[in-house]
BAFI-3210 file (N, C-alpha, C; in Angstrom, 3 decimals, decimal comma, padded with zeros to 6 digits):
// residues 144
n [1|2|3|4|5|6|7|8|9|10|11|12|13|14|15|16|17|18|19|20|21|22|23|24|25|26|27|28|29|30|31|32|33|34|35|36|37|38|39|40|41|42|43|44|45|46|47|48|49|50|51|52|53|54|55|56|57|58|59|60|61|62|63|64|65|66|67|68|69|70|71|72|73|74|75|76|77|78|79|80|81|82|83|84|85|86|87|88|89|90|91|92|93|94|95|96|97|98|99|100|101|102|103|104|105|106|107|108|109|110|111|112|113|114|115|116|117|118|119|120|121|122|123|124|125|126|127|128|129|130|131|132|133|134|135|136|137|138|139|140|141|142|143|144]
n.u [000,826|002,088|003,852|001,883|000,910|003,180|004,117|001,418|002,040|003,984|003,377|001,340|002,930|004,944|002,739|002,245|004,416|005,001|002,624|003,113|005,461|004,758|002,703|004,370|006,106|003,394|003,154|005,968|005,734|003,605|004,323|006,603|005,129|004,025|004,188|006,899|007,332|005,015|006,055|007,992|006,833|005,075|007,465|008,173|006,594|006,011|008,820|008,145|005,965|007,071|009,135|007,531|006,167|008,471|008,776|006,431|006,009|008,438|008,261|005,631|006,629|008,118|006,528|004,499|005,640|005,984|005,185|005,599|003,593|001,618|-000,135|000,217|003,195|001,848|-000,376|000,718|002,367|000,744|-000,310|-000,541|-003,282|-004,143|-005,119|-006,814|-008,829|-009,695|-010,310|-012,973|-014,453|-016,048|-017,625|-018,890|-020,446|-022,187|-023,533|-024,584|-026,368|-027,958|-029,693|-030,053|-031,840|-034,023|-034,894|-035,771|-037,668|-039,901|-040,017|-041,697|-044,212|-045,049|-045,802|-047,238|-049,760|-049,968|-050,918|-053,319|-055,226|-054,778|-056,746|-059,002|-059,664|-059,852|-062,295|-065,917|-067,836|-067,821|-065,016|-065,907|-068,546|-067,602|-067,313|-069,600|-072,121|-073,915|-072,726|-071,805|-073,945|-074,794|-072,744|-072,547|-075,129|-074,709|-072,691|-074,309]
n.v [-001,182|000,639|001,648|002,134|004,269|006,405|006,284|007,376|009,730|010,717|010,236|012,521|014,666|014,735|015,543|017,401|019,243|019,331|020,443|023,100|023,730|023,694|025,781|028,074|028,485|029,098|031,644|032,819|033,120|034,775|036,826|037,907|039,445|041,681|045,089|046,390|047,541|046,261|043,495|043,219|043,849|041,679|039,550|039,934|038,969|036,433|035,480|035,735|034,241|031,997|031,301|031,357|029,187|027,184|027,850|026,874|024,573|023,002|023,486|021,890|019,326|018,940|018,907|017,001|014,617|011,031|008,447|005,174|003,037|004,955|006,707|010,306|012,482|013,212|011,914|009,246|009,440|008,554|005,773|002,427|000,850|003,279|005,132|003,113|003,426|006,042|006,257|004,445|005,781|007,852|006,358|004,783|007,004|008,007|005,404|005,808|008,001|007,695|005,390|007,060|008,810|007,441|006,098|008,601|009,476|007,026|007,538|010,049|009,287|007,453|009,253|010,778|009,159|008,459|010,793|011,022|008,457|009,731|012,033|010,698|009,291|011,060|012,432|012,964|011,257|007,445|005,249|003,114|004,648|005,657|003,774|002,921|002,997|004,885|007,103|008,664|009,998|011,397|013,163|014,405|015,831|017,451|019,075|020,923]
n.w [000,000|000,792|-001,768|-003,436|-002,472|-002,967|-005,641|-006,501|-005,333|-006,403|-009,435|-009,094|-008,771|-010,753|-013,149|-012,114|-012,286|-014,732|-016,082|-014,944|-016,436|-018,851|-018,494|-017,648|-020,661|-021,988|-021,053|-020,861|-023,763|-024,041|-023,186|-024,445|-026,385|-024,563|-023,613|-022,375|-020,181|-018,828|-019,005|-017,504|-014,782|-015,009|-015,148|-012,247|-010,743|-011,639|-010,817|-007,792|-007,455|-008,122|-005,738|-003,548|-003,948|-004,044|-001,267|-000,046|-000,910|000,563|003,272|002,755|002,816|005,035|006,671|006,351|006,157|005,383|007,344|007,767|007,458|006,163|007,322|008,192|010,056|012,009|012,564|013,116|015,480|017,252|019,403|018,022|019,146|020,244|017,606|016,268|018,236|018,015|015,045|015,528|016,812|015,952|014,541|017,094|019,180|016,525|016,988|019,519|019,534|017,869|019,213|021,621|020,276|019,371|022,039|022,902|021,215|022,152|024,598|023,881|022,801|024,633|027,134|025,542|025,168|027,464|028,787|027,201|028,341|030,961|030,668|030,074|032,034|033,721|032,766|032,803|031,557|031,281|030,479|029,332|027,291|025,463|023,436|022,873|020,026|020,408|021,221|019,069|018,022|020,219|020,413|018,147|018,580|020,589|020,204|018,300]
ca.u [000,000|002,740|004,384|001,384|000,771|003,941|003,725|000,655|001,803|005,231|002,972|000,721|003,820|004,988|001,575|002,247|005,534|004,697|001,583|003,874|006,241|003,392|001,940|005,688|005,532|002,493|003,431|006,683|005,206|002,797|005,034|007,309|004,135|003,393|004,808|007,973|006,625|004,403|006,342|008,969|006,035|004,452|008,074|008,353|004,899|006,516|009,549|007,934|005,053|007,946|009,811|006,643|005,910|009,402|009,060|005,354|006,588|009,457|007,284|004,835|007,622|009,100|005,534|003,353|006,759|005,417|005,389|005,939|001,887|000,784|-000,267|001,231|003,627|001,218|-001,235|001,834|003,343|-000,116|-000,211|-001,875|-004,404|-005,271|-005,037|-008,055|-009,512|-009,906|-010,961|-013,697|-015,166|-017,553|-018,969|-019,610|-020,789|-023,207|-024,558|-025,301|-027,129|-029,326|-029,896|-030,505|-032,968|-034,925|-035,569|-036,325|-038,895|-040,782|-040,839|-042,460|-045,116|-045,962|-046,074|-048,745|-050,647|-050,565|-052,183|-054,844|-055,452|-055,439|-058,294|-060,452|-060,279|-060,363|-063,704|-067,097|-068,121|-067,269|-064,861|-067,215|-069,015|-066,747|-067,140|-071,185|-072,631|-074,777|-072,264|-071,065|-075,097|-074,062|-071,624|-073,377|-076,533|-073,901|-072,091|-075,004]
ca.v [000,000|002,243|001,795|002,278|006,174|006,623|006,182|008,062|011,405|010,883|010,784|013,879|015,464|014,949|016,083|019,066|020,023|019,348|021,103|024,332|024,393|024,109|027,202|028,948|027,990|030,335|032,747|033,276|033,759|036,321|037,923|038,763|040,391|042,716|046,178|046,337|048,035|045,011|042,163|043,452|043,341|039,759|038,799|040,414|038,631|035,211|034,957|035,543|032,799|030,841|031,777|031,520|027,587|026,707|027,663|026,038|023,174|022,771|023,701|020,665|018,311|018,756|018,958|015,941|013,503|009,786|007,171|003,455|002,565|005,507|008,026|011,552|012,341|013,921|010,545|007,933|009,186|007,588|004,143|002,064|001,307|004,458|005,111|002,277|004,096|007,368|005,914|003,996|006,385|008,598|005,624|004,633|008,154|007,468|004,266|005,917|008,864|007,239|004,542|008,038|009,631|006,374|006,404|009,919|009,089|006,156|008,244|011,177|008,431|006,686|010,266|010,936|007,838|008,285|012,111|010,774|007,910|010,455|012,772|009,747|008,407|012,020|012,810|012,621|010,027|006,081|004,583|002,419|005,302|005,859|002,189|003,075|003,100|006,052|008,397|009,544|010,482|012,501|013,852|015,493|016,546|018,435|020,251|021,577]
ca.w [000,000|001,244|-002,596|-004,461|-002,727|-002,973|-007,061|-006,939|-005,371|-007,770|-010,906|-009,122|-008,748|-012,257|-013,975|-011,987|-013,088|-016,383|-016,428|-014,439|-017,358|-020,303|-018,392|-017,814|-021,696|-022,733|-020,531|-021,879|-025,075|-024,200|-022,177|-025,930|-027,243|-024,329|-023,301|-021,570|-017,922|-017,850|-019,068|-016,313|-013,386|-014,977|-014,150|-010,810|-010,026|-011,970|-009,447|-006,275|-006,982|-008,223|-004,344|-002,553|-004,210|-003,425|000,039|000,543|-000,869|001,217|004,475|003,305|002,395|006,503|007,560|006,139|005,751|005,423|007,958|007,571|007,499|005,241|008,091|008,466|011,042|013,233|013,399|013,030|016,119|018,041|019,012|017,116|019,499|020,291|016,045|016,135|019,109|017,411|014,058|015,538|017,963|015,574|014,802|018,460|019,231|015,652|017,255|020,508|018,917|016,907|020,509|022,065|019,696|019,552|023,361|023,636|021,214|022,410|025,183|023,765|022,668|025,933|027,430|025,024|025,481|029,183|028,537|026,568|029,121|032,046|030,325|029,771|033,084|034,637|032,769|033,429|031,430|032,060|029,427|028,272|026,854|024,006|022,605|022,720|019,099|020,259|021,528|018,443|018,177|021,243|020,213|016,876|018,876|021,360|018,919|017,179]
c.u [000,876|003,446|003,527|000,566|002,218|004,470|002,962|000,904|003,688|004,927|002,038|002,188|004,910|004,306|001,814|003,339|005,651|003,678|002,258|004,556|005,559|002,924|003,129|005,821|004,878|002,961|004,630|006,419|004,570|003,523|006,072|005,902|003,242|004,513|006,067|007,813|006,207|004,816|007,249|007,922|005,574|005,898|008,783|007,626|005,710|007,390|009,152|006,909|006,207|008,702|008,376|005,980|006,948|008,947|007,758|005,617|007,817|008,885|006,321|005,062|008,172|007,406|004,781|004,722|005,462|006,171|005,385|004,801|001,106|000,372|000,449|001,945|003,281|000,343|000,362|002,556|002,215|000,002|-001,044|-003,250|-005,178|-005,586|-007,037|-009,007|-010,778|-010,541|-012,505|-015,450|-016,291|-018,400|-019,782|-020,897|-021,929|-024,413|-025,458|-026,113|-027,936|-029,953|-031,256|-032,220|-034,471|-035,746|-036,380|-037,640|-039,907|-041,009|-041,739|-043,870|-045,872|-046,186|-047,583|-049,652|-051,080|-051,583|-053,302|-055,368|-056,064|-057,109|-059,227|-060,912|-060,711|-061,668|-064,670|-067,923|-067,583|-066,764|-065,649|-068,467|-068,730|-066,869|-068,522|-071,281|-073,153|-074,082|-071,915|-072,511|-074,796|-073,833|-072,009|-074,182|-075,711|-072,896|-072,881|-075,596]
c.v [001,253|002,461|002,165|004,499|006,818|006,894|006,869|009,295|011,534|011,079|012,214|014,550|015,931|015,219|017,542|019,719|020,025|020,057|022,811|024,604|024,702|025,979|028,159|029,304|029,227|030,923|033,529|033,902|034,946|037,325|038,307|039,442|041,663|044,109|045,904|046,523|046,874|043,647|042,133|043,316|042,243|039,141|038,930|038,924|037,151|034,841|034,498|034,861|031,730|030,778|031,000|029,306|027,196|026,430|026,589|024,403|022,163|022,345|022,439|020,148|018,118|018,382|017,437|014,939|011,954|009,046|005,781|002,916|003,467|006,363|008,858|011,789|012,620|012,476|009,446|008,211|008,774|006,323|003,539|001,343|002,491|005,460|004,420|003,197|005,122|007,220|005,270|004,523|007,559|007,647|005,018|005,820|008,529|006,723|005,008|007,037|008,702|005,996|006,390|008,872|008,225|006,343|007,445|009,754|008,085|006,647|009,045|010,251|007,598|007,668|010,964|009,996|007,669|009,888|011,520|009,757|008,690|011,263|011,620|009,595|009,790|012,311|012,370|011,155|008,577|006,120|004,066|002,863|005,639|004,936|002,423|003,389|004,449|007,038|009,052|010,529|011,795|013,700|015,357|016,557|017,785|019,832|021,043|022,742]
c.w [000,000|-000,363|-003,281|-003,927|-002,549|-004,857|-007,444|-006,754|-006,199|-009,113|-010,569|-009,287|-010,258|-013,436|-013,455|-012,109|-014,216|-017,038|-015,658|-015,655|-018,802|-019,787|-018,189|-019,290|-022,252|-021,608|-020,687|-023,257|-025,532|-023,731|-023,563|-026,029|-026,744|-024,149|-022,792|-020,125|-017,842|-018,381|-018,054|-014,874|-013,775|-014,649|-012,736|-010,285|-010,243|-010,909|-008,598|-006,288|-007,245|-006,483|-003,474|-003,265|-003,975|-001,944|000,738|000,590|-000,221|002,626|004,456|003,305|003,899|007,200|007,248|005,261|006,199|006,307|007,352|006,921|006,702|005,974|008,030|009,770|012,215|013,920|013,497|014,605|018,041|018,275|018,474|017,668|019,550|018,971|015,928|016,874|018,417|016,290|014,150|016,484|017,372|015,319|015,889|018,706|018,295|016,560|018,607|020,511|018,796|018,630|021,115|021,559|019,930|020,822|023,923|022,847|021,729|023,705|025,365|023,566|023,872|027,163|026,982|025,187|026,797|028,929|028,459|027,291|030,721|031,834|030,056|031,102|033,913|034,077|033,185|033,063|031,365|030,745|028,708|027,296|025,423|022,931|022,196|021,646|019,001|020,771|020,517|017,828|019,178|021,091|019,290|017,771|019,878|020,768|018,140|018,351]
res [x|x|x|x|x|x|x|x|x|x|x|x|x|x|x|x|x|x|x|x|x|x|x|x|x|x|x|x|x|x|x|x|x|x|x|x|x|x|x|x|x|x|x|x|x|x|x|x|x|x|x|x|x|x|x|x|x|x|x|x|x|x|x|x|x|x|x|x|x|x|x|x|x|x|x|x|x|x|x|x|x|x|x|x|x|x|x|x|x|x|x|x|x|x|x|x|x|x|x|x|x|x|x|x|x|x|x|x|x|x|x|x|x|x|x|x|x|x|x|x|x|x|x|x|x|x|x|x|x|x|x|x|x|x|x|x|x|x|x|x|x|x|x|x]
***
């Protein structure tokens, strides 16, 4: 594994110096066909991105050096339990979410179910009223 990204950021890295000097390339070119003042500031400007990609690239070359296993030097210098740890712990933190939400609902549900249980039994009329054929008779003649 560790040879095959090791191949891959050697061919990124050679698409992109090859695709830097294509564009050095036309820019040379245009740079004959303009003024003098500003082919002298396009290569002011040319240097110091050329200076300023040196140095980044230098800076990420000390900074994100490769470990043994394919991590950067910042995770590689974890152990590899606590590597596993860390990798496995949003999905814990997932599982117990979704656990969480679940409960809080089936609570909100047997919360409501007790409501609507209390107002029956606190009213006036008997349960058994509700099941009655003729209450929904009742019901009409009360509403009107």
């Amino acid at each position: 594994m560790n040879s095959t990204v090791n191949r891959q950021a050697a061919e990124a890295e050679r698409l992109e110096a090859r695709f830097g000097l294509r564009l050095g390339a036309l820019l040379n070119e245009q740079a004959a066909r303009t003024p003098h003042d500003i082919s002298e500031r396009l290569r002011v400007a040319r240097e110091q991105a050329l200076a300023s990609a040196r140095s980044s690239r230098l800076l990420t070359a000390s900074t994100d050096t490769v470990v043994g296993n394919g991590r950067s030097a910042v995770l590689g210098r974890l152990p590899g339990w606590l590597f596993r740890f860390a990798s496995v712990m949003p999905l814990v933190v997932l599982v117990a979410g979704m656990v969480l939400i679940d409960e809080w609902h089936d609570r909100a549900q047997i919360e409501a179910a007790a409501d609507v249980d209390v107002n029956l039994l606190a009213d006036d009329l008997p349960p058994d009223a509700y099941s009655d054929a003729g209450f929904v008779e009742f019901l009409k003649e009360d509403a009107q």
